[in-house]
FITIPA-43443 format. One record per residue: residue number from 1; residue in one letter; x, y, z of N, C-alpha, C, CB in turn. Coordinates in steps of 0.001 Angstrom, whole numbers, plus 500000, padded with zeros to 6 digits. Glycine has a CB too. Example, Ala and Ser with C-alpha at 12.3 -4.5 7.8 and 13.67 -1.06 7.14 Angstrom:
+-----+------+--------+--------+--------+--------+--------+--------+--------+--------+--------+--------+--------+--------+
! pos ! code !   n_px !   n_py !   n_pz !  ca_px !  ca_py !  ca_pz !   c_px !   c_py !   c_pz !  cb_px !  cb_py !  cb_pz !
+-----+------+--------+--------+--------+--------+--------+--------+--------+--------+--------+--------+--------+--------+
!   1 !    A ! 513190 ! 494310 ! 507800 ! 512300 ! 495500 ! 507800 ! 513200 ! 496700 ! 507800 ! 511308 ! 495527 ! 509046 !
!   2 !    S ! 512850 ! 497750 ! 507080 ! 513670 ! 498940 ! 507140 ! 512900 ! 500030 ! 507870 ! 514084 ! 499402 ! 505725 !
+-----+------+--------+--------+--------+--------+--------+--------+--------+--------+--------+--------+--------+--------+
This chain:
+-----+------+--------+--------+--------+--------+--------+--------+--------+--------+--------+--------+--------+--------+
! pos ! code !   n_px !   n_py !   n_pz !  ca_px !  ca_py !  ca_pz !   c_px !   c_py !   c_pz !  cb_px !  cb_py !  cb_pz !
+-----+------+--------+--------+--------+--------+--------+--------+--------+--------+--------+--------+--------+--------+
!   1 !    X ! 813224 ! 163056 ! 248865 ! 812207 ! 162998 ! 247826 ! 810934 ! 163673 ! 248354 ! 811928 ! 161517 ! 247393 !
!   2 !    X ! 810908 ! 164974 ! 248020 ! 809731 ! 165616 ! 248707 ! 808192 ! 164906 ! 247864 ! 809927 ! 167559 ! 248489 !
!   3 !    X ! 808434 ! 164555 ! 247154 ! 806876 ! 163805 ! 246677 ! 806269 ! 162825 ! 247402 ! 806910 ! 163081 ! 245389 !
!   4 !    X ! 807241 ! 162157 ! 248247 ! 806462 ! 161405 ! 249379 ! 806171 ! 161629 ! 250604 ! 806862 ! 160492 ! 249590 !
!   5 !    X ! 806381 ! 162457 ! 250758 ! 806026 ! 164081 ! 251813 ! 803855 ! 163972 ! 251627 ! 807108 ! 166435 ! 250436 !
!   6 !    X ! 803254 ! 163127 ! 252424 ! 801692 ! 163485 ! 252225 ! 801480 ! 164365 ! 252331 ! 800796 ! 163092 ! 252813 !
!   7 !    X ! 801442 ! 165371 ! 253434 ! 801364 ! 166761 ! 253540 ! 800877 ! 167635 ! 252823 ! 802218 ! 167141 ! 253635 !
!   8 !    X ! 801401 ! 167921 ! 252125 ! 801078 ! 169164 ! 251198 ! 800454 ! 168657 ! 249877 ! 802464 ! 170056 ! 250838 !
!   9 !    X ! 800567 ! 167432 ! 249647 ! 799896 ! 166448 ! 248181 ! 798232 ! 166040 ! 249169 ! 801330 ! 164302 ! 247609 !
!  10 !    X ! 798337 ! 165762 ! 250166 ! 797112 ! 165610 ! 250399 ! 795806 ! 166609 ! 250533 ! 797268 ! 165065 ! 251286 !
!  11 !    X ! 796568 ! 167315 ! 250817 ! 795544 ! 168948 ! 250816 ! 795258 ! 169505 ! 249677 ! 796199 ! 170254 ! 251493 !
!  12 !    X ! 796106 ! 168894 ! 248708 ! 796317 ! 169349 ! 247047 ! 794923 ! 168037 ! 246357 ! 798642 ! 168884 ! 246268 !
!  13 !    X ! 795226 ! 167228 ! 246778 ! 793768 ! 165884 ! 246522 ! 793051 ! 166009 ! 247038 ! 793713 ! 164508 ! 246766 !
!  14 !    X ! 792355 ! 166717 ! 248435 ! 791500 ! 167366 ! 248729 ! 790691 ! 167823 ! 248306 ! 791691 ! 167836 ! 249046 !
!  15 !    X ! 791373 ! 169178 ! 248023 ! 790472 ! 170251 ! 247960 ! 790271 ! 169966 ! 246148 ! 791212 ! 171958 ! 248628 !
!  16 !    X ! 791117 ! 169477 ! 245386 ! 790683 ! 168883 ! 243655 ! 789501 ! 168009 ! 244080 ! 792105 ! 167717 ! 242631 !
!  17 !    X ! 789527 ! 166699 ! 245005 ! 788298 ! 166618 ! 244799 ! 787159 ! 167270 ! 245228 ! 788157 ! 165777 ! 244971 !
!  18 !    X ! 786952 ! 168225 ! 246473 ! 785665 ! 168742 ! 246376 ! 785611 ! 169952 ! 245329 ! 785211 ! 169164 ! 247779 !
!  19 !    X ! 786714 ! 170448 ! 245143 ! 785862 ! 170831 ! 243305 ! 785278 ! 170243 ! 242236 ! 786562 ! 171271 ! 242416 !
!  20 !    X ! 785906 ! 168856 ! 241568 ! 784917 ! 167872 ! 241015 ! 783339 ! 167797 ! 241691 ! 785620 ! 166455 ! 241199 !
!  21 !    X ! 783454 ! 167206 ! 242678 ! 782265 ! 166948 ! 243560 ! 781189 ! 168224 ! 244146 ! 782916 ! 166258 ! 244789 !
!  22 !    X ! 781548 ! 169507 ! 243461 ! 780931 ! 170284 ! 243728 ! 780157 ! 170926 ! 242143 ! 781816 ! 171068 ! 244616 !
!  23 !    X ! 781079 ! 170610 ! 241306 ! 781027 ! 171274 ! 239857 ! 780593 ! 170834 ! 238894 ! 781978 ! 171551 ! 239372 !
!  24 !    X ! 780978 ! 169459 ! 238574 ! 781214 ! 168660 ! 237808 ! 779864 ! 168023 ! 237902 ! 782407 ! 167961 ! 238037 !
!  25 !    X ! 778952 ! 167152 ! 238645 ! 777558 ! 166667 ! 238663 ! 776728 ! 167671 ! 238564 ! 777198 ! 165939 ! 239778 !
!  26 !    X ! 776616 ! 168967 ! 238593 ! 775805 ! 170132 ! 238245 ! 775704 ! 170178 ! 236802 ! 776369 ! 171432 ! 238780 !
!  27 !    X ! 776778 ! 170200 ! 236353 ! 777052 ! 170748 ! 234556 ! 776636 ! 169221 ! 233815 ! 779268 ! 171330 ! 234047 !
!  28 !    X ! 776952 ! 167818 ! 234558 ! 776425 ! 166677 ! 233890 ! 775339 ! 166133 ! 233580 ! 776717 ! 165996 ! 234233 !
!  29 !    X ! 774819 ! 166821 ! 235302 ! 772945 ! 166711 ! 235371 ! 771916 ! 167801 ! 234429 ! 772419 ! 167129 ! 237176 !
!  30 !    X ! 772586 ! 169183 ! 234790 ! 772114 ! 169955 ! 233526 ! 771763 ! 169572 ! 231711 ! 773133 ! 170842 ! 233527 !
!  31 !    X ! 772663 ! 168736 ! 231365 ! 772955 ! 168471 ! 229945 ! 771600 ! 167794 ! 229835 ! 774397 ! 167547 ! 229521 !
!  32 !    X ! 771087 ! 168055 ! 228555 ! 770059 ! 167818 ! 227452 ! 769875 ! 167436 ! 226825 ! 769733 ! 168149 ! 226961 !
!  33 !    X ! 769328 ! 166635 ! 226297 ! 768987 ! 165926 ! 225295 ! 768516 ! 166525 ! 223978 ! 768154 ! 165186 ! 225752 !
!  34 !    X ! 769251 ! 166359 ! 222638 ! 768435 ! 167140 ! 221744 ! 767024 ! 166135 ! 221377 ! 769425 ! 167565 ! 220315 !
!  35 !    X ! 766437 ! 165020 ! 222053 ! 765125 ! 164922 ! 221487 ! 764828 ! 163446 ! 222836 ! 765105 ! 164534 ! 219324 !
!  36 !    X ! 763215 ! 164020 ! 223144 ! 762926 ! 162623 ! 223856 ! 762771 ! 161437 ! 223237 ! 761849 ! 162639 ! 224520 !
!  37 !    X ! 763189 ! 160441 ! 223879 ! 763069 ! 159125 ! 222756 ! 761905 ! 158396 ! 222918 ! 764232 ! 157998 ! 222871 !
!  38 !    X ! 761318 ! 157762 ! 221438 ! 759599 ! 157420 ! 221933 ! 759841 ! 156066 ! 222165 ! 758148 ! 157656 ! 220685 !
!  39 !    X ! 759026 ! 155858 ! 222879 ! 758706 ! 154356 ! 223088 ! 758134 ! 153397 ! 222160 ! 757903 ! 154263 ! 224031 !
!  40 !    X ! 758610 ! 152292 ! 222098 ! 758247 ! 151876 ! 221460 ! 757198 ! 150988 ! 221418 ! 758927 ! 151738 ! 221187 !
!  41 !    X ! 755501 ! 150346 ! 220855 ! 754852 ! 149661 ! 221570 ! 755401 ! 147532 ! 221258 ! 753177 ! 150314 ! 221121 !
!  42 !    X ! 755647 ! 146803 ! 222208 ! 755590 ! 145929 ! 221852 ! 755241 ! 144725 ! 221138 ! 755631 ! 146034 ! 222174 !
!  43 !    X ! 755810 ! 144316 ! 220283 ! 755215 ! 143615 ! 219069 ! 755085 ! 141896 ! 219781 ! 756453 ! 143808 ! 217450 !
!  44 !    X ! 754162 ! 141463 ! 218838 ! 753706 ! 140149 ! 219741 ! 754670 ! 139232 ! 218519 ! 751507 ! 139714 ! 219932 !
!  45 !    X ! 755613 ! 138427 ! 219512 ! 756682 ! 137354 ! 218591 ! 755349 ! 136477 ! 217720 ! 757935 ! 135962 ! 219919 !
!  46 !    X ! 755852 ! 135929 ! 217057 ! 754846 ! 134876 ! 216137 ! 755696 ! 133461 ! 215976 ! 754474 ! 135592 ! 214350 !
!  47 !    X ! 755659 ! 132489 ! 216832 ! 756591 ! 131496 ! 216817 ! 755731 ! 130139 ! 215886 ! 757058 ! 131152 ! 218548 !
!  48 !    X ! 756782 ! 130087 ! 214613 ! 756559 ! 128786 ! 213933 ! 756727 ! 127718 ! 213863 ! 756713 ! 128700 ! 213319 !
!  49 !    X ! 756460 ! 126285 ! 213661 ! 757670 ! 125112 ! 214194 ! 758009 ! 125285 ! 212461 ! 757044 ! 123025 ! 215080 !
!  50 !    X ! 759547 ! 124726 ! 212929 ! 760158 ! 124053 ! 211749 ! 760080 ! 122704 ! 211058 ! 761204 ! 124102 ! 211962 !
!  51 !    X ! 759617 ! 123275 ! 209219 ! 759295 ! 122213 ! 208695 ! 760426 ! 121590 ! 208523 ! 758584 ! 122324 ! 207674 !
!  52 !    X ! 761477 ! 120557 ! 208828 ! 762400 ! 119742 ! 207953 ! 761579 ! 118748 ! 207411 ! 763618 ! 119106 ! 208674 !
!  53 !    X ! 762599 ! 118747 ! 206491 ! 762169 ! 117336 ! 204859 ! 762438 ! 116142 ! 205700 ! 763606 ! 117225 ! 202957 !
!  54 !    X ! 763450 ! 115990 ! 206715 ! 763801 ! 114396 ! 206809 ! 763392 ! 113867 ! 207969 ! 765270 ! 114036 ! 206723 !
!  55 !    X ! 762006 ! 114753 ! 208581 ! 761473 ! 114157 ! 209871 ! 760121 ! 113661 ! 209708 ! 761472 ! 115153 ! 211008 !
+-----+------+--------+--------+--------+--------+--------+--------+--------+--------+--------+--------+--------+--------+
């Protein structure tokens, strides 16, 4: 069963990953945003007590 042969599969997972790791975070970090997102300013909560009828 030559597939369990490391050898030649490991040099093959190798060198695939330093192409990811060379290529792939360039073209991800590049990407753009079509718009900056605004901030928003924080709104102050307004906490009420609750009226119940049977207290």
């Amino acid at each position: 069963m030559p597939q369990l042969l490391p050898l030649p599969w490991f040099g093959t997972l190798l060198f695939a990953w330093m192409i990811f790791l060379t290529f792939f975070p360039k073209k991800v970090m590049a990407h753009t945003f079509p718009y900056e997102p605004a901030s928003i300013k924080p709104q102050k909560l307004v906490k009420t007590s609750w009226n119940w009828p049977w207290a």
